[in-house]
N, C-alpha and C positions, 0 to 999 in steps of 0.2 A: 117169663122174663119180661122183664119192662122195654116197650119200644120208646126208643130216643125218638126226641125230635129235634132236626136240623134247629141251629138259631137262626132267627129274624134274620134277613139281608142289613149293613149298617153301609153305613158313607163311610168312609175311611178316606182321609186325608192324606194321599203320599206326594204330595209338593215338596215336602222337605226330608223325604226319606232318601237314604243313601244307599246305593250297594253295596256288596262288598262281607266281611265275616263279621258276626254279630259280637265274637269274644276276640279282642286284638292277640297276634300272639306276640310270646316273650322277646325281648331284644336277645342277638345271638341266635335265633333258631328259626328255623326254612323249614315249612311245611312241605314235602316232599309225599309221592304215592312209590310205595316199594312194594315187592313179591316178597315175600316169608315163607316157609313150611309151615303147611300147618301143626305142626306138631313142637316147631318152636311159640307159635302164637297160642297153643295150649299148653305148652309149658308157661309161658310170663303168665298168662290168664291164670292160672289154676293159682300161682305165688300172688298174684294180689286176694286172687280168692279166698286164701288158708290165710293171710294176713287181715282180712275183711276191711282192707280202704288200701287206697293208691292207684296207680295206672301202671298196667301194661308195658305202656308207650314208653314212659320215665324209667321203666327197669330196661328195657330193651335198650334206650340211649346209652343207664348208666355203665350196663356190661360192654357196649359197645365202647365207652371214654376207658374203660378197665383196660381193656384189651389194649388200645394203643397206649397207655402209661404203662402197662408192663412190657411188651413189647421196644420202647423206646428206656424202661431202663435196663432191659435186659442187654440192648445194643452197647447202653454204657458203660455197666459190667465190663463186656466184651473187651470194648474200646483198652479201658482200662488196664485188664488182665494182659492184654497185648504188648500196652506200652512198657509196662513191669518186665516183661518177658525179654522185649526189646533191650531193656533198658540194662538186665541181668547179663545177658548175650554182649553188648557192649565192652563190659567191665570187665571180662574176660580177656587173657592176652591172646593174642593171635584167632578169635572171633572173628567171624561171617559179619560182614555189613549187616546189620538186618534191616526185613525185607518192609516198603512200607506197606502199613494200612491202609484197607480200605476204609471209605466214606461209606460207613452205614447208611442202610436207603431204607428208609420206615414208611412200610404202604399206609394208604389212608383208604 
């Protein structure tokens, strides 16, 4: 095997260099450090793998956005089915008040 050798010592000029991340990120988005199972970060890993390009990180966000548009139209469903219900119960003679609804509360 071939032995490397170190390069020359250079001068390198950092008067003008800056700290900070060398790739800005996207507007909208917070680098953040989270805990995962491993076994979820080998499942995204493995789906960009069998795809052969993409990230990770972008399927893990998109299921995450999944999650809460389903979640919030499932509440509106809901909402909906209720008010119908309500609204049937009314028109009825001698009907119960009915009862109100609650304020769906959608976790984030």
């Amino acid at each position: 095997m071939k032995k490397v050798a170190a390069e020359t010592y250079r001068d390198i000029d950092f008067t003008r260099a800056r700290r900070g991340a060398v790739a800005k990120a996207e507007p909208g988005k917070t680098k953040i450090s989270i805990r995962l199972d491993n076994r979820v970060l080998a499942y995204f890993r493995s789906v960009v793998e069998d795809a052969g390009e993409g990230n990770y990180q972008t399927l893990i966000n998109d299921a995450l956005v999944a999650y809460i548009q389903q979640k919030s139209m499932l509440e509106a469903v809901r909402q909906v089915v209720r008010e119908e219900v309500a609204g049937s119960r009314a028109a009825r003679p001698g009907a119960r008040k009915p009862r109100q609804a609650r304020t769906p509360r959608i976790p984030l």
